[in-house]
C-alpha positions in Angstrom: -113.2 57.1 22.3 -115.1 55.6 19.6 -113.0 54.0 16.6 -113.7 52.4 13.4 -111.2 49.7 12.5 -109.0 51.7 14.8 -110.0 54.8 13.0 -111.0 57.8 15.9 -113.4 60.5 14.3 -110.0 63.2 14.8 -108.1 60.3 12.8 -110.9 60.5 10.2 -111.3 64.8 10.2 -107.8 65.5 9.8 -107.3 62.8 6.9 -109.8 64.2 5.4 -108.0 67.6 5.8 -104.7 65.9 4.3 -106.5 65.3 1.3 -108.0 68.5 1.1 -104.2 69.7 0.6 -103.8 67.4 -2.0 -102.3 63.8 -0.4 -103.5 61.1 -1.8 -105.2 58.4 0.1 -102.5 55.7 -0.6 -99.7 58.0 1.0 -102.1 58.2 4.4 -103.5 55.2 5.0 -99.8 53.7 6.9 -100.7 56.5 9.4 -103.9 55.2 10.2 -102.5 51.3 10.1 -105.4 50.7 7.6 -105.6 49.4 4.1 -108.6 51.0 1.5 -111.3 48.7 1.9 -111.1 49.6 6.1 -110.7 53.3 5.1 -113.8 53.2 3.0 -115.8 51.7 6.4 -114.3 54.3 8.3 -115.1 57.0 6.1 -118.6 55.9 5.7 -119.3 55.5 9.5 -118.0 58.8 10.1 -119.6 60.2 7.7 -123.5 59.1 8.6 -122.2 59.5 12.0 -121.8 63.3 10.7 -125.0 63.4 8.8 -127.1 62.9 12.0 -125.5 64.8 14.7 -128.5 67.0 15.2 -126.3 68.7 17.6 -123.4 69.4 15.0 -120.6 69.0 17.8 -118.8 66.2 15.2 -119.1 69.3 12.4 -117.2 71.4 14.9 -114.6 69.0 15.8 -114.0 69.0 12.1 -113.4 72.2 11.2 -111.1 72.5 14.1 -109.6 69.6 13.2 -109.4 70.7 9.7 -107.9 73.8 10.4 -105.0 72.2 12.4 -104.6 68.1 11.2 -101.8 67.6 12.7 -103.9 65.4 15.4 -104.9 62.4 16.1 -102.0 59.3 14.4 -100.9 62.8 12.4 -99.6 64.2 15.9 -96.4 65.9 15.0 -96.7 65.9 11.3 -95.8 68.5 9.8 -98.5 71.2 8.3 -98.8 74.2 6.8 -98.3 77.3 9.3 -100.6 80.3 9.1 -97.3 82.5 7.9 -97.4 80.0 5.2 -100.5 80.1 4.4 -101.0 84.2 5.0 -98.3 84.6 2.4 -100.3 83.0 -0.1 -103.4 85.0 0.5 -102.1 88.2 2.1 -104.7 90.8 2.7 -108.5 90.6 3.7 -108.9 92.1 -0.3 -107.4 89.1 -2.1 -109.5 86.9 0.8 -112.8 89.2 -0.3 -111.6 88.7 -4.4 -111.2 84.5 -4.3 -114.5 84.1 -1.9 -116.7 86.5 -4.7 -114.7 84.2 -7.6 -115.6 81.0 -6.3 -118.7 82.3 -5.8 -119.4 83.6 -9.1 -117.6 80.9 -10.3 -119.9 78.5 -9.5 -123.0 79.9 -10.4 -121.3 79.8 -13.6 -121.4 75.6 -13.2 -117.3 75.9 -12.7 -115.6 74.2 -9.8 -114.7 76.4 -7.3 -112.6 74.1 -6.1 -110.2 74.0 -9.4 -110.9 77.3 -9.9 -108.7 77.8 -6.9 -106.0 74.7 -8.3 -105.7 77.8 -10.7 -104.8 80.4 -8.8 -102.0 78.3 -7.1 -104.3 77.5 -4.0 -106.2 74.4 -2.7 -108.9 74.5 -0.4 -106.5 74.3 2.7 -105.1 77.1 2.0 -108.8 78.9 1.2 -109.8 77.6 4.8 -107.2 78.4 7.0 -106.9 81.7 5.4 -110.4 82.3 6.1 -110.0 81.8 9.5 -107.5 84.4 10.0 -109.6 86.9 7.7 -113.2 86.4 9.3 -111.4 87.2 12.9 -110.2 90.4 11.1 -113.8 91.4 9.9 -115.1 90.7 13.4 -112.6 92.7 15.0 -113.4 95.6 12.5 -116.8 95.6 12.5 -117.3 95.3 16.3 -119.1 98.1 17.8 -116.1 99.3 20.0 -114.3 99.6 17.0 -114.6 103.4 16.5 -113.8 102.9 12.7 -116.3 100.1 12.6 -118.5 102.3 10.1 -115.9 103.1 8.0 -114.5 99.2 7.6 -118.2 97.7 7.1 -118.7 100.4 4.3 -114.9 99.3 2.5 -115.8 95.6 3.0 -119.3 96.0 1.3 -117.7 98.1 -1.6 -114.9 95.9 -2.1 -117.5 92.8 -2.3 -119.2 94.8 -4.5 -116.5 95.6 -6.4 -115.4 92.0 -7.1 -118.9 90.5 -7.5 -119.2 93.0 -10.7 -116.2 91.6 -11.9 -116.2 88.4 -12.1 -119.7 88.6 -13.1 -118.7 90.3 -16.1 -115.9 88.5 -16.7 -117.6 84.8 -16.6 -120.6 86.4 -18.2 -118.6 86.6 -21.0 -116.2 83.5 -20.6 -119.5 81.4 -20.6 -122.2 83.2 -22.3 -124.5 82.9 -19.1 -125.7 81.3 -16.3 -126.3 77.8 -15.9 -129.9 78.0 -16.6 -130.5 81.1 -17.8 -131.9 79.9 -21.3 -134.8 77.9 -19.3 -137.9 79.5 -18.6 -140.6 77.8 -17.0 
């Protein structure tokens, strides 16, 4: 398997994922047996590495390693479990609510990102969630679902719903879109 100063590309995905939950870099590093400056080589390689895999099989490896970093040096370290994590975002309407925030959000110019600091979540929590939700949606709307019609009509108000919102409400938080005042 391919390393970077001992650095394997699971190594690299699910310290990435660490960080997404809010470690910092100095607390991770012992794991990988690195100091910065190697980290930053690592990261780097890993990243190009990333940016031209036409084939997107290193993007897949990291979203499954970012939905479950406890790989890699992190074997056995503990991580948030999907009771943890369903508890903070319990139903597919708060899931539907934060996506149409962020969304919203950030067509506003705010970070999504600590947009959802403010709502007690981080982006772990927004990921793994999602996970869990979108096999819910899939499930619902399949066409042996006999009450597939009637969940694809709820999911489309309720998006609906929540995009009117929080368009309103940032509409008049910010006094428009980023943009909006230039015409061309």
């Amino acid at each position: 398997m391919e390393q970077v100063h001992g650095i394997t590309f699971i190594d690299y995905a699910a310290t990435c994922a660490f960080l997404a939950q809010g470690k910092e870099i100095t607390e991770l590093l012992p794991a990988l047996g690195v100091e910065m400056p190697q980290w930053d080589e690592a990261s780097a390689y890993w990243q190009n590495a990333m940016s031209n895999d036409s084939e997107f099989k290193l993007i897949t490896i990291f979203g499954d390693v970012f939905q479950n970093p406890a790989q890699g040096k992190y074997a056995g370290v503990s991580t948030q479990t999907p009771d943890v994590v369903l508890a903070k975002i319990p139903t597919l309407e708060r899931y539907i609510e934060i996506q149409e925030m962020m969304s919203i959000a950030a067509s506003y110019g705010i970070d999504a990102q600590a947009f959802l600091h403010e709502q007690g979540l981080d982006i772990m929590d927004y990921s793994q969630s999602g996970m869990h939700w979108m096999k819910v949606q899939h499930e619902n709307m399949s066409p042996e679902n006999p009450h597939s019609n009637e969940f694809i009509q709820w999911f489309t108000a309720t998006h609906s719903y929540y995009h009117q919102k929080y368009e309103q409400a940032f509409a008049a938080q910010q006094g428009g879109k980023l943009g909006a005042d230039i015409e061309f």
